[in-house]
C-alpha positions in Angstrom: 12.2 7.2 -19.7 10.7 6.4 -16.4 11.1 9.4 -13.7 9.5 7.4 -10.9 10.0 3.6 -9.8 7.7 1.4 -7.6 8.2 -2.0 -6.2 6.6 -3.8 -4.2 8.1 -6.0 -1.5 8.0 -8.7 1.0 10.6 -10.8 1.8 9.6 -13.4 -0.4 12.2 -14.9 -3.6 10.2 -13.1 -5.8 10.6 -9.3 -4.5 14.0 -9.7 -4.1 14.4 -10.0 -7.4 12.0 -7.3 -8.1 14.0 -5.1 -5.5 17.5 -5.8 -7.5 16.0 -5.6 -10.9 14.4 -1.9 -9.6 17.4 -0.8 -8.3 19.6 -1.8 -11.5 16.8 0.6 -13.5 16.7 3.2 -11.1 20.3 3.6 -11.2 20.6 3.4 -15.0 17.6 5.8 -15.1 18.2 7.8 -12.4 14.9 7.6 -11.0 13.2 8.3 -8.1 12.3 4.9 -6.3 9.5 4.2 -4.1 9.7 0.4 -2.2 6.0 -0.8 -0.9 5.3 -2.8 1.9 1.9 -4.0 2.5 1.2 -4.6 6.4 -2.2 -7.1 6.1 -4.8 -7.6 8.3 -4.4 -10.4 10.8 -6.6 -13.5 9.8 -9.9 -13.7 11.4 -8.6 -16.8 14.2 -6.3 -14.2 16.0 -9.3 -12.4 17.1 -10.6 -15.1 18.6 -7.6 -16.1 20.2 -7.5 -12.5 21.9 -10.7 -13.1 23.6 -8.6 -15.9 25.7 -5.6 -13.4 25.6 -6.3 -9.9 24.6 -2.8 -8.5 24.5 -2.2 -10.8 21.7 -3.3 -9.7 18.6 -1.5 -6.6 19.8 1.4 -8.3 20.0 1.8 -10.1 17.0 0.7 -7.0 14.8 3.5 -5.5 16.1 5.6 -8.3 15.2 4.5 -8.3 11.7 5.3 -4.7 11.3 8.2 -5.0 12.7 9.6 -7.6 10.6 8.2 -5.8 7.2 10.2 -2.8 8.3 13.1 -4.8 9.4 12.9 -5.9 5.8 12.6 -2.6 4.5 15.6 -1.4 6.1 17.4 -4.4 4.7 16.1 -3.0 1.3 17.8 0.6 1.6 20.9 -0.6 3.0 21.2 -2.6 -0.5 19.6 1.0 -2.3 22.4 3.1 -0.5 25.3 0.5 -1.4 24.3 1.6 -5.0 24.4 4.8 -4.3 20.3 5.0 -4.3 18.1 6.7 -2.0 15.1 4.4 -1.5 12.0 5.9 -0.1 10.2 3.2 2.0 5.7 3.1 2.5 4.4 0.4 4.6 0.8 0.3 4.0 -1.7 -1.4 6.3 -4.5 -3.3 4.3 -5.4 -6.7 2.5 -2.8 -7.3 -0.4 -5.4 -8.3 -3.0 -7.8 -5.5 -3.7 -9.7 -6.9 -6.5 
């Protein structure tokens, strides 16, 4: 029925049980599945901030992405104990397009 399977996550209550729910289809299925993470832009403030302390807006980038992959190798670990090979995107842009 469905040869491909996205879901988005980030952490939150929500795309957890997204991620579970995807994985229980994709196994049933035996789909393909995709997990999306969407790295956004840092709120206007930082950049102001950095003009006191330029490595910072560096730095907590970094953080972010960090944590969002940290996340996503939570993700396939919970893929691979289902016997699931989850394909992981971590996109950089604002969340909402539209």
């Amino acid at each position: 029925m469905f040869d491909r399977i996205m879901i988005a996550y980030d952490g939150s209550p929500e795309s957890e049980s997204a991620l579970l729910t995807g994985l229980e289809l994709a196994s049933e299925l035996q789909s393909s599945t995709t997990l999306v993470t969407i790295l956004e832009p840092l709120p206007g403030y930082v950049s102001i901030a950095g003009s006191v302390a330029p490595d910072l807006p560096v730095e907590i980038r970094q953080q972010r992405r960090d944590r969002l992959q940290n996340l996503q190798q939570r993700a396939q670990k919970k893929a691979a104990d289902k016997d699931i090979a989850l394909q992981t995107e971590l996109l950089e842009g604002p969340e909402d397009t539209g």
